[in-house]
N, C-alpha and C positions, 0 to 999 in steps of 0.2 A: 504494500500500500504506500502510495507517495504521503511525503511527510507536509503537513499543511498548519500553516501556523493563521492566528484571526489575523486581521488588518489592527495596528496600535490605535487609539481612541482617535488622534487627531484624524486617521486617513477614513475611520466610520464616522467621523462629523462631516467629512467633506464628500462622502458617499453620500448621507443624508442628505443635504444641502443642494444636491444635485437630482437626486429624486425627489424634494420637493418643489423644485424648478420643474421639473419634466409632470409629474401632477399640478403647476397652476398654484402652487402655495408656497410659501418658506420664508423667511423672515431676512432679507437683504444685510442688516445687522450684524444677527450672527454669522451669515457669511464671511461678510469680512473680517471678521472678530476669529471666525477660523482660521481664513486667508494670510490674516498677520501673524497670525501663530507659524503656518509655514513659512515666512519666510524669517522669521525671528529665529526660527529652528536654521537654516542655512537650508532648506527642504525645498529651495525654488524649482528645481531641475522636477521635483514630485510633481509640481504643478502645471509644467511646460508638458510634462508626458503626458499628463491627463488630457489637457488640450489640442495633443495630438491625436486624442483617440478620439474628442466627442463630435460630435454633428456639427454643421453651420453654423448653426441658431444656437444649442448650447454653446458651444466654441468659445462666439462671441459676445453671450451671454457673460458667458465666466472671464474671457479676457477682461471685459470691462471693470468686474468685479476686480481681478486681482489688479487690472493697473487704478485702481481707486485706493484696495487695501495698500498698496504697497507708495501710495501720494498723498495718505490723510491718515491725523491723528485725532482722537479726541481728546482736549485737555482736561486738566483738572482744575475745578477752579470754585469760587465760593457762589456763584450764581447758578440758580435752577437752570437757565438756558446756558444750551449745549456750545461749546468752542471748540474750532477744531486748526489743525498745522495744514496745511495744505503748501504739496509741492508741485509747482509747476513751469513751465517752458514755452516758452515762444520763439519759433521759427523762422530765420531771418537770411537770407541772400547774401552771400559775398562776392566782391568785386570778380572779375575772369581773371586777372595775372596778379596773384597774390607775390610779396616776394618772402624770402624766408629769412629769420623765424619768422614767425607769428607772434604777434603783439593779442587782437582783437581786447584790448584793454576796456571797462570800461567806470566812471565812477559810480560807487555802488548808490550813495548818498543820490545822484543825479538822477537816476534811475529810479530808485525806489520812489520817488515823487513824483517822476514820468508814468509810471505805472498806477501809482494810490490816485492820480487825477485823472487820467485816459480810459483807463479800466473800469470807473467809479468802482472803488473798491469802498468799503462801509468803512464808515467813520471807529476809529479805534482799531480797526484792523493793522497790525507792524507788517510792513513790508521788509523783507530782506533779500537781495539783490549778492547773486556770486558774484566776485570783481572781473572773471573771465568770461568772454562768450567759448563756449564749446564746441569742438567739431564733429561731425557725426564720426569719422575714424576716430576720434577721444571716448565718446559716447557710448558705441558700441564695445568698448571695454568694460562698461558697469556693469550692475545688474541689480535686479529688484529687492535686492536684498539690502544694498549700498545704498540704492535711493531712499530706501525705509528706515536705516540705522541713520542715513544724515539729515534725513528733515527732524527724527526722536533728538538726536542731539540738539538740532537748533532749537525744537520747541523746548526744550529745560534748560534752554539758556547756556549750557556748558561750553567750553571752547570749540570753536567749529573750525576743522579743518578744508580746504576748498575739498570741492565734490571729486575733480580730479589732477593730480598731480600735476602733468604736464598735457601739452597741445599737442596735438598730432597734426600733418597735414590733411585736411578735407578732402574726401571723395567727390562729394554732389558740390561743390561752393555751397555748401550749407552750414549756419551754425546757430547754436542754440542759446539764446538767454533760459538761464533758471535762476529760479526766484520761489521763496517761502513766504507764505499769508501765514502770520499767526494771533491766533483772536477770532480768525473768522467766523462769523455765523451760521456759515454753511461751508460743507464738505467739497461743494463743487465749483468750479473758476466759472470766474464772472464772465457773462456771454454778454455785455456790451460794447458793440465795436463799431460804431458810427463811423464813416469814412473819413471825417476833419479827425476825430479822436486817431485812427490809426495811421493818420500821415502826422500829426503828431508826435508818437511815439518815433517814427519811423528819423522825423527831424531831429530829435533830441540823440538818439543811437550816433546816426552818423557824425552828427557832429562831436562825438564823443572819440567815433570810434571809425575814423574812414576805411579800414577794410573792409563794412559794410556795404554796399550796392543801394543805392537810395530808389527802391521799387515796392513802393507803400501796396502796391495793387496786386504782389506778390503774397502777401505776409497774410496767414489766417488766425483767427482768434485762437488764444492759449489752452493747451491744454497739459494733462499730468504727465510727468516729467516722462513715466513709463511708457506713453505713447511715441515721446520723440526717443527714448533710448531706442523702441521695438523699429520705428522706422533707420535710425541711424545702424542700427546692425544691420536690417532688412538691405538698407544703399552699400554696404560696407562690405559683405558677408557675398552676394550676386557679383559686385566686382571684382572681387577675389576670386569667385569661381570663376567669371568669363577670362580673367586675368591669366587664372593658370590653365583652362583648357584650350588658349589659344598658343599658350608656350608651348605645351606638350603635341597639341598638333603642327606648329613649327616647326619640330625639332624631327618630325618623321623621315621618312625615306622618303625622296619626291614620289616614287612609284605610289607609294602605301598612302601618300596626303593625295595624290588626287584622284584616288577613289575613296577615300574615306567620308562615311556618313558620321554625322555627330548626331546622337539621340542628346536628348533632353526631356529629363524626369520630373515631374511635378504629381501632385495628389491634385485630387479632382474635388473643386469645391472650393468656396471663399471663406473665411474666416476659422481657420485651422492654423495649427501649429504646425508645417511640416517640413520634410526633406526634400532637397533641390539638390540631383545629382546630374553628372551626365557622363555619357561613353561614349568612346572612337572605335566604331565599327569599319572592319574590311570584308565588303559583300564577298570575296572571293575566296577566305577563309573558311570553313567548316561552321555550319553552327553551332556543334559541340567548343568547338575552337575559343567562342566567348569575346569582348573588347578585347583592342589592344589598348585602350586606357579607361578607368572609370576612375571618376573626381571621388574626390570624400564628399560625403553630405554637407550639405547646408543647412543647415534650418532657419529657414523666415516665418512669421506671421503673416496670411497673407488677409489683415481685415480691410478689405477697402481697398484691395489691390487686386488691378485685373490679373486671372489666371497668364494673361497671356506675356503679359511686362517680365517675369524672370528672362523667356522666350526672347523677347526682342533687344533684350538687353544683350544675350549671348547672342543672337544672329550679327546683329550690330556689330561686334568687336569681332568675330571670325569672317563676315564680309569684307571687312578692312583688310582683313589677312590674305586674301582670296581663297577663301573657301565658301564651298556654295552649296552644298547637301548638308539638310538638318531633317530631322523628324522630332516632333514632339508627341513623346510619349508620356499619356494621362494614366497615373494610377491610381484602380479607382478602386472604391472599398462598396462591401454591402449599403451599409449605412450613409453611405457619402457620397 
């Protein structure tokens, strides 16, 4: 008989929590009251696999849940109404020819008053502003677990260290302001974003900070930090694959590169956690034969991302290369 052990208490609360999601009830609260617990435990990776396994709808259900759990605190404090740490990120455009280092310096003091006035953020609410803007190659180094240990540090006041050590160079020309509400009234970032208010914002940055791109018509309303980390891995993680599957079919025999087909692997369905691989097939090898390269997986989040953008991203960089046979192949599951 195989040996079978229960699931530990926190992994049956979060079983619960999920079938009463799937019945139509469950208490949003204690979810994320679960969810912080996983990531508190260092247990994030539990979390990512679960959302590889579930449907669409749940997927994205639960994403949202854990990037809330892992971007809001509720404080303690002497008044019956509820306050809470909220972290979050606004996404900003950088100039085409950066030079290097990277500075993207900006003042926190300036900022934070940019923000408490543009955002109408509620009176009493503390703004706190990182001094650095971040690059999605910086970004995609975190993880849910760091986000949630450095906004608990800012809410109790302790010594705050910056969120990340050092600047990486940017993939997308994209970078990140983050910023902590502490005080707030609500758990969720303020959605006012009037077009004079966000060319505002947009004036204050650059003139802070001219690596910035002055393209106010770019920039969307803020959201929790976990969103721009999951996108900054998502831009970070696909370049790197197209990166190394165009070196490795560079580097073939001419004979073997210009018959070779590149597959491209994807799950079938939006708002999953999953793997993004690919292989160099030679039609005139054996089927038993198998690639002559498959990449390591990828894992992106794909909520809100066409199935087909991993695809075009790698057509793109092996077109350059002159290669011209791809197939995309959908992996699909019962469920999905």
């Amino acid at each position: 008989m195989l040996a079978w052990s229960r699931p530990d208490p926190l992994t049956r609360d979060l079983i619960h929590l999920i079938n009463a999601r799937r019945h139509d009830h469950g208490d949003n609260e204690d979810a994320i009251d679960t969810l912080q617990a996983f990531l508190e435990q260092g247990r994030e990776h539990d979390l990512l696999t679960v959302l590889a396994a579930l449907d669409e709808e749940m997927a994205e259900w639960l994403f949202d849940l854990v990037a809330e759990a892992s971007c809001t605190l509720l404080l303690d404090g002497p008044d019956e109404k509820p306050s809470y740490a909220v972290m979050g990120a606004l996404g900003l455009p950088l100039q085409a020819n950066l030079t290097a280092p990277l500075k993207l310096k900006i003042d926190p003091v300036k900022t934070a008053e940019l923000l408490h006035r543009y955002l109408c953020i509620p009176t009493g609410t503390i703004v706190r502003v990182e001094p650095r803007l971040l690059t999605d190659a910086t970004l995609e180094m975190l993880t849910l677990q760091a986000i949630h240990e450095h906004l608990t540090t800012v809410a109790e006041s302790r010594r705050v260290q910056p969120v990340a050590a050092r600047l990486l160079p940017p993939v997308e020309n994209t970078a990140f302001l983050l910023f902590e509400l502490i005080g707030s009234p609500d758990p969720a970032l303020p959605h006012s974003w009037e077009p004079q208010y966000r060319r505002a914002i947009v004036d204050g940055l650059v003139e802070q900070c001219p690596e910035l791109a002055h393209a106010p018509d770019t920039i969307e309303t803020p959201v929790y930090a976990a969103y721009a980390m999951f996108d900054a891995q998502n831009a970070v993680r696909l370049h790197r694959l197209a990166d190394e599957t165009a070196a490795v079919w560079r580097e073939l025999d001419p004979l073997v590169r210009s018959r070779t087909i590149v597959h491209l692997h994807t799950q079938c369905g939006n708002g999953v956690y999953m793997p993004v691989w690919t292989d160099l097939f030679d039609p005139e090898l054996p089927d038993d034969q198998g690639p002559v390269w498959t990449s390591p997986d990828v894992w992106v989040f794909t909520a809100d991302l066409p199935i087909e953008w991993p695809g075009e991203m790698l057509t793109n960089r092996l077109l350059a290369e002159g290669c011209t046979r791809f197939e995309n192949h959908i992996v699909e599951t019962p469920d999905n």
